[in-house]
C-alpha positions in Angstrom: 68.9 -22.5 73.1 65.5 -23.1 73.6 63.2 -25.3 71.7 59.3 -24.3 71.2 56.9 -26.7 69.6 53.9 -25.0 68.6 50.5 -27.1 69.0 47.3 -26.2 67.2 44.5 -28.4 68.3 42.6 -29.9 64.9 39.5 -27.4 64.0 36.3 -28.6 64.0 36.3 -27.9 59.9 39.1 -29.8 59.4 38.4 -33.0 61.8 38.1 -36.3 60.1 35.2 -37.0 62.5 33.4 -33.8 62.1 33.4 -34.6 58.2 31.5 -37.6 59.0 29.3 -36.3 61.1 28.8 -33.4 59.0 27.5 -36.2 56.1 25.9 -38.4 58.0 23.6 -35.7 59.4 23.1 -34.4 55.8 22.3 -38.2 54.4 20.1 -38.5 57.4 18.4 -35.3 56.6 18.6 -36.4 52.8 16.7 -39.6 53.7 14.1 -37.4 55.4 13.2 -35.6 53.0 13.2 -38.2 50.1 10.5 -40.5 52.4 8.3 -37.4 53.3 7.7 -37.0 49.5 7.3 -40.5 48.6 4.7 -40.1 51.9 3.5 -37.1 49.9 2.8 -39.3 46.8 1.3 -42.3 48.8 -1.4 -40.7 51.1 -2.5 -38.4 47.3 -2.6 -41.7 45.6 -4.8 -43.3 48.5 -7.0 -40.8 48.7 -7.6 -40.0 44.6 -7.5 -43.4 43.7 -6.1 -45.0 40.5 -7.2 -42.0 38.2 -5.0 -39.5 40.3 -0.9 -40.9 39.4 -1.3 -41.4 36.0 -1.2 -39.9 32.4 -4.5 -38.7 32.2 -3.7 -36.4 35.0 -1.2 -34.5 33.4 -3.3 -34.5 30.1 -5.8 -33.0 31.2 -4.4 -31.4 35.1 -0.6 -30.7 34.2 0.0 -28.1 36.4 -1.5 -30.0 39.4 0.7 -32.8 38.3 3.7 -31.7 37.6 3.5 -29.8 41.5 1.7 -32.5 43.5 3.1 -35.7 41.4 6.2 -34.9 39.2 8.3 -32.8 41.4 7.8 -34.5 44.6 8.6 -37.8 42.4 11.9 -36.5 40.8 13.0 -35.0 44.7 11.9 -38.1 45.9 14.4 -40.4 44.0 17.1 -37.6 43.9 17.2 -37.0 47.9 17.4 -41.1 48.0 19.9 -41.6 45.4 22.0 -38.6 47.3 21.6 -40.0 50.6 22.9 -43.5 50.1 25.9 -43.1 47.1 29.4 -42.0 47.7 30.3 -38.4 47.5 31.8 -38.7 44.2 29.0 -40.4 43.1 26.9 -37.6 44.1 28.7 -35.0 42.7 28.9 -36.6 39.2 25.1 -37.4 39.3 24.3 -33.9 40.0 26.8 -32.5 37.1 25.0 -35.2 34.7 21.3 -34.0 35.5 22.5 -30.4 35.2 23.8 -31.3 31.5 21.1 -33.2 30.5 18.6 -30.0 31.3 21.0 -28.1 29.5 21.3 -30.4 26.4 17.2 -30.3 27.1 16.5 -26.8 26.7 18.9 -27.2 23.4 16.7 -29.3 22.0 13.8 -27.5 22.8 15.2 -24.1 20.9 15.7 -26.6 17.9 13.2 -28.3 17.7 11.0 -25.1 17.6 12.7 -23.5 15.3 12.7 -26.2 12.9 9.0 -27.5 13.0 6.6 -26.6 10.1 4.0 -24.6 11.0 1.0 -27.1 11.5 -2.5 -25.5 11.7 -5.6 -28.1 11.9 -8.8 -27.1 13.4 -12.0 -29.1 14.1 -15.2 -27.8 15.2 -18.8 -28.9 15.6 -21.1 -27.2 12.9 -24.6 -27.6 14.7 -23.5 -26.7 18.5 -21.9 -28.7 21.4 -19.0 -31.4 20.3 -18.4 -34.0 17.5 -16.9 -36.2 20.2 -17.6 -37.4 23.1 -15.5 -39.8 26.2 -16.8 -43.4 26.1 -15.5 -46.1 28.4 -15.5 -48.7 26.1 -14.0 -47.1 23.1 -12.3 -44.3 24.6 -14.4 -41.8 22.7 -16.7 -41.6 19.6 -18.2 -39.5 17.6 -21.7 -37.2 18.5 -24.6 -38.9 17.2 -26.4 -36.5 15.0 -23.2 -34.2 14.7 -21.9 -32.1 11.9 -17.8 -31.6 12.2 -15.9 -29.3 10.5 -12.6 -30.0 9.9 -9.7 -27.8 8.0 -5.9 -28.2 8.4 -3.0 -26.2 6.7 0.8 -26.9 6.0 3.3 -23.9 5.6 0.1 -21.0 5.5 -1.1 -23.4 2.4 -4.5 -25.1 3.0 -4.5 -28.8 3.1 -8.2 -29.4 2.9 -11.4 -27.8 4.2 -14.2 -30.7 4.5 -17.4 -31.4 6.3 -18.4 -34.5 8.3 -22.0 -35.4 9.1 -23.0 -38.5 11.8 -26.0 -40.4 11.6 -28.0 -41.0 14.8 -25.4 -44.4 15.6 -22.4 -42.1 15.3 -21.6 -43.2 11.4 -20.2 -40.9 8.9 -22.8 -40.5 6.6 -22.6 -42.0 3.0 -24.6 -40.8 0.3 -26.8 -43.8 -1.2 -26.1 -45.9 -4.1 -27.4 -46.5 -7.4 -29.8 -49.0 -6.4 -32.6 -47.7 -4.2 -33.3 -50.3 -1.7 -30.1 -52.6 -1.4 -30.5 -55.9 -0.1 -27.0 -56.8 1.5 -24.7 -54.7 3.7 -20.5 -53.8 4.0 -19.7 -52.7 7.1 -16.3 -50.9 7.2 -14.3 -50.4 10.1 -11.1 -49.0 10.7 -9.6 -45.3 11.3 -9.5 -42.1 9.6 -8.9 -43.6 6.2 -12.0 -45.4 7.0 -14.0 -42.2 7.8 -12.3 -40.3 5.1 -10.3 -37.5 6.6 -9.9 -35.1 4.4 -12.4 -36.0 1.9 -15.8 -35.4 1.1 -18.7 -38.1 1.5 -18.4 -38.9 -2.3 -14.8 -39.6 -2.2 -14.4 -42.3 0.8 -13.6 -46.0 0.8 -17.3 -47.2 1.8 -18.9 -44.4 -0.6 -17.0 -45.9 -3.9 -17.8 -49.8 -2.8 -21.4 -48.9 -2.5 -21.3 -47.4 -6.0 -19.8 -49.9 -7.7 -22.0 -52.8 -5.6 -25.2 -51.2 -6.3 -27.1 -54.2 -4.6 -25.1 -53.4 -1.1 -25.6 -51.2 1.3 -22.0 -49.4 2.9 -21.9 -48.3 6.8 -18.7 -46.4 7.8 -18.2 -47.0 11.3 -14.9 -45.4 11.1 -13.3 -43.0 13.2 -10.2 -40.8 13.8 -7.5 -42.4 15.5 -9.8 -45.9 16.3 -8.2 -49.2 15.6 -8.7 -52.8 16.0 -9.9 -52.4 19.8 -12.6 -50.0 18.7 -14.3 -52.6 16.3 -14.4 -55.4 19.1 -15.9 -53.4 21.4 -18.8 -52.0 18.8 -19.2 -55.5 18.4 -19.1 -56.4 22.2 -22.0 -53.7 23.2 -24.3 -56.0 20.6 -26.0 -52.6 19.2 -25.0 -53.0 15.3 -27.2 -55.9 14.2 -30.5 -53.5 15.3 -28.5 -50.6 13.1 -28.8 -52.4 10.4 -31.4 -52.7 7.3 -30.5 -55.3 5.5 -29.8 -59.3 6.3 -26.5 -60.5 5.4 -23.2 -59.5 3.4 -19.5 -58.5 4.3 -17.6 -57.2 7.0 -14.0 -55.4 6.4 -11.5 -54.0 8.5 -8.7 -51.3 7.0 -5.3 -52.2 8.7 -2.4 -50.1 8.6 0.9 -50.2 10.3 -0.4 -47.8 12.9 -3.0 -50.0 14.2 -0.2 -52.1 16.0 0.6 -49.4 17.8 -3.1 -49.0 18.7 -3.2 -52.4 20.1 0.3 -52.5 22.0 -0.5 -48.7 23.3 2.6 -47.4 21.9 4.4 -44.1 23.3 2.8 -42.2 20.4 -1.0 -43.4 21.0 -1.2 -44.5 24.8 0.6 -41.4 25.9 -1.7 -38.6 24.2 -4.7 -38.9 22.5 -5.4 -43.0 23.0 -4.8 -43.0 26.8 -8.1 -44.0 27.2 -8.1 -46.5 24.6 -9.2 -50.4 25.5 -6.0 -52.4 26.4 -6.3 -55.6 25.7 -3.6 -58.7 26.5 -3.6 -62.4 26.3 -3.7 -64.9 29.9 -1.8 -67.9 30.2 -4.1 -69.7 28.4 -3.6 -67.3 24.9 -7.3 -66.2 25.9 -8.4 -62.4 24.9 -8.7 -60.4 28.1 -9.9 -56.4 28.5 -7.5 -54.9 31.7 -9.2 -51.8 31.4 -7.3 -48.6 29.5 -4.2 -47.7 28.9 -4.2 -45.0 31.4 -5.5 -46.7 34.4 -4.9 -50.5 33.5 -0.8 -50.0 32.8 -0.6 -46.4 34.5 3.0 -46.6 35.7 4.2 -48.0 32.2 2.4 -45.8 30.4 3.1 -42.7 32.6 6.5 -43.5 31.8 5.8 -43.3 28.2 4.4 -39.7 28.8 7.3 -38.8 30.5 10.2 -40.1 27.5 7.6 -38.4 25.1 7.8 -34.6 26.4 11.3 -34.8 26.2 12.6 -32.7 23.2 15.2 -34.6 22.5 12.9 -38.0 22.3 10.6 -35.6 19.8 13.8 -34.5 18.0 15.0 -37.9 16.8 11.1 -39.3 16.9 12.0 -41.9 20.0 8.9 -44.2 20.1 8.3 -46.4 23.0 8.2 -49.8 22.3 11.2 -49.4 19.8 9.7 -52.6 17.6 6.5 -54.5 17.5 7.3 -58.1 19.6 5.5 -61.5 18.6 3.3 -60.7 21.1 2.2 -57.1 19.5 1.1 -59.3 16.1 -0.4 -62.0 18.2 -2.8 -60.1 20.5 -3.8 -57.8 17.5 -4.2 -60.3 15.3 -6.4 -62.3 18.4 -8.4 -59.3 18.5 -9.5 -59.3 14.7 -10.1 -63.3 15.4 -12.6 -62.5 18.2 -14.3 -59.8 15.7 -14.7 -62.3 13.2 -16.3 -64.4 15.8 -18.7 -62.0 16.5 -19.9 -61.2 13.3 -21.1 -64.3 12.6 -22.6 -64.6 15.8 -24.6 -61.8 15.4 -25.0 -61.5 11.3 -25.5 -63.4 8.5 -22.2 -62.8 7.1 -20.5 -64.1 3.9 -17.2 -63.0 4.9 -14.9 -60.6 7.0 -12.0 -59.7 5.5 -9.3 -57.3 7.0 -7.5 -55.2 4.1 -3.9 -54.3 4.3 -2.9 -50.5 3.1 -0.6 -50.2 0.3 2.7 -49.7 2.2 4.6 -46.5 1.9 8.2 -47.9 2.6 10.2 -51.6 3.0 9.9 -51.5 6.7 6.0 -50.7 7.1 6.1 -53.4 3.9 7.5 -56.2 6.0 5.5 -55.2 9.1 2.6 -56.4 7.2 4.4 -59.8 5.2 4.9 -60.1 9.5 1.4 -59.8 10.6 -0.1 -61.5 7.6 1.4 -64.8 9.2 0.0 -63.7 12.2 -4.1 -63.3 10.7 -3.6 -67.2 8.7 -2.6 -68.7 11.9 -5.7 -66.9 13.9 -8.2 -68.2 10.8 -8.6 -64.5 10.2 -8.6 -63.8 6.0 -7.4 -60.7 4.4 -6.5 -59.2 1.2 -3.0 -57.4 0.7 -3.2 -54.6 -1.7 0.7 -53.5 -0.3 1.4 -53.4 -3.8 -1.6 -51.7 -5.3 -0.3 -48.2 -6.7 2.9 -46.9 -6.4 2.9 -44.8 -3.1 5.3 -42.4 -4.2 2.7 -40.7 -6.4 0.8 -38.0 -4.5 -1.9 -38.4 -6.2 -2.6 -41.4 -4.0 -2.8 -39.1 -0.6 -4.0 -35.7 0.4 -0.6 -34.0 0.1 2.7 -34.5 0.1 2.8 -34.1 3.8 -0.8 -35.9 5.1 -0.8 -39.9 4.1 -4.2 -40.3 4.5 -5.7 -41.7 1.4 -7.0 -39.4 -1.5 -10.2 -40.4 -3.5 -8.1 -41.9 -6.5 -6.6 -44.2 -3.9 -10.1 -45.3 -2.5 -11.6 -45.8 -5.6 -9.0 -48.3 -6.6 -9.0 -50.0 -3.1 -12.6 -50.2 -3.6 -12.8 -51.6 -7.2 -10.1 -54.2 -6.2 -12.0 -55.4 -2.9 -15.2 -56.2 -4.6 -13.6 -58.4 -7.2 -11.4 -60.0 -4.5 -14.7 -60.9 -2.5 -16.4 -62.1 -5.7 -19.2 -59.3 -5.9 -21.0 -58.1 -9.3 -22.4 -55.2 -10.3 -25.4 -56.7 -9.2 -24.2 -57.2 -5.8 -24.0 -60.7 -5.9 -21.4 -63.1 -5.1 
């Protein structure tokens, strides 16, 4: 009986060799494509410059970044990533990046469904804008402008007020008692400087320069502005020549917030403070300006932008730095120090004093025990009303939702700060 072997040569599907080949000429073609994008990304930054991959270009050009910047970035570091891990690597980073889209778009849906319905609207009264971009302080108000501004909570109207600038860009504040006062306070700070949300008559400077007839209060305030703003009013050497009178006090209103302001924090560098000044200490602890955070940090902070869009960062409020490092309270409270410098350089002043808010929980309570230690060791004095009212009360704020300060709260912030810097009724210390 005979014997037939059947032989089946190997296909070319199922060769060991061809199955190399096969990946190697799909890593080599992975490889391709990953550096012709990253060649994509380095001739567009050449050519645009440091303004062209960073945040401000997908703030204010987000479909031209997200096609020219973002996608060839992500395909970049995916076609790389493919081409040089294992197969079973690459399958399992594909089925992860699929998920997290997934669990993405999730959050998206909930977080939409679940956000109160926020209406705030600001507009300039007497034509043109009520801001304007500057490259010092990232912007400032119109000279000369009249803002309105409304906002609303749930359909129910949170507050409908008016703002008017002077010709320097200061919230106007009605005059005080005494018709030609001979000293002045200068306030700085942010929007519970300016008074957002309340009429002239009901902000911070407005109630010191009642109850100090003999002084003069300038609100050089502004939304969103921190310690950085200050310095660099001070810097540009213009306030001494806006001034009327001689001598008298110089306060800062800190909150938590303005830590963030300094550090450039996910929730200010990545949005609306890109531009702000960024500020860090050299080797030899000495104040330094590296430009903003947009172009002076752009790959940090462009990394910021990124973790903020995602929904489910914005679902469970992911901020970038998690916590404020010695450094953070050192380089903001340097920044106050070099202020204080300035002031006397350029005034006759009796005193700067920075003011800490009354603190709404225990952590923003021992961020600011924290950064008091901070201002002692820079020379830097302050006064901490953390204690002043009990927070809890509304009355205290605009609403229950906005935190801003009501007119109660600045009238008692007020009447506290002039006895704490030693002034009379008759302005005197």
């Amino acid at each position: 009986m005979n014997t037939y072997v059947m032989y089946t040569a190997p296909s070319r599907e199922s060769s060991p060799f061809a199955t190399v080949s096969l990946s190697r000429i799909k890593r080599k073609y992975l490889l391709a494509t990953g550096s012709a994008l990253l060649t994509v990304l380095t001739v567009g930054d050449a050519a645009n410059g440091d303004s062209w991959i960073c945040v401000d270009e997908f703030i204010h050009h987000p479909a031209i970044a997200i096609l020219f910047i973002l996608i060839p970035a992500v395909g970049a570091i995916l076609s790389i990533l493919l081409a040089v891990l294992p197969r079973v690597v690459q399958v399992n980073l594909l089925i992860f990046v699929c998920l997290w889209l997934l669990i993405e778009g999730i959050f998206q849906v909930i977080n939409t469904q679940q956000a109160p319905l926020e209406n705030e609207n600001r507009e300039a009264l007497n034509g043109g804008k009520y801001f304007m971009s500057d490259a010092a302080l990232g912007y400032r108000p119109v000279p000369n402008s009249i803002e309105r501004h409304t906002e609303s909570h749930d359909h129910h109207m949170e507050f409908d007020v008016t703002y008017h600038f002077d010709s320097f860009g200061r919230r106007s504040t009605p005059p005080g008692p005494q018709a030609q006062p001979v000293d002045f306070l200068l306030f700085f700070g942010d929007s519970n400087t300016l008074g957002t949300g309340l009429k002239e008559d009901e902000t911070l400077p407005y109630y010191a320069g009642q109850l100090a007839p003999g002084y003069q209060p300038y609100n050089y305030g502004f939304s969103g502005w921190g310690p950085g703003q200050m310095l660099e009013l001070l810097k540009s050497g213009e306030i001494p020549a806006q001034l009327r009178q001689r001598e008298g006090f110089a306060i800062f209103f800190f909150i938590k917030d303005h830590l963030a302001r300094v550090a450039g924090s996910s929730l200010v560098a990545a949005s609306w403070g890109s531009d702000f000044p960024y500020y860090a200490l050299d080797r030899e602890n000495h104040l330094v300006r590296k430009g903003d955070f947009a172009h002076g940090r752009r790959f940090l902070t462009l990394f910021y932008y990124l973790v903020s869009r995602s929904p489910i960062a914005q679902h469970f409020g992911l901020t970038l730095p998690g916590r404020y490092s010695d450094y953070d309270y050192r380089l903001t409270a340097e920044i106050l120090a070099e202020s204080q410098r300035l002031l006397r350089h350029q005034l006759k002043l009796r005193g700067f004093y920075v003011v800490i808010s009354p603190a709404f929980d225990k952590t923003q309570l021992d961020t600011y025990r924290t950064f008091e230690g901070y201002l002692q060791r820079a020379g830097v004095k302050y006064t901490d009303y953390t204690e002043l009212y009990d927070t809890a009360e509304v009355k205290y704020r605009l609403s229950n939702w906005n935190y801003h300060n009501s007119a109660l709260a600045n009238r008692l912030i007020a009447e506290q700060l002039l006895k704490d810097l030693g002034i009379t009724g008759a302005g005197n210390p």
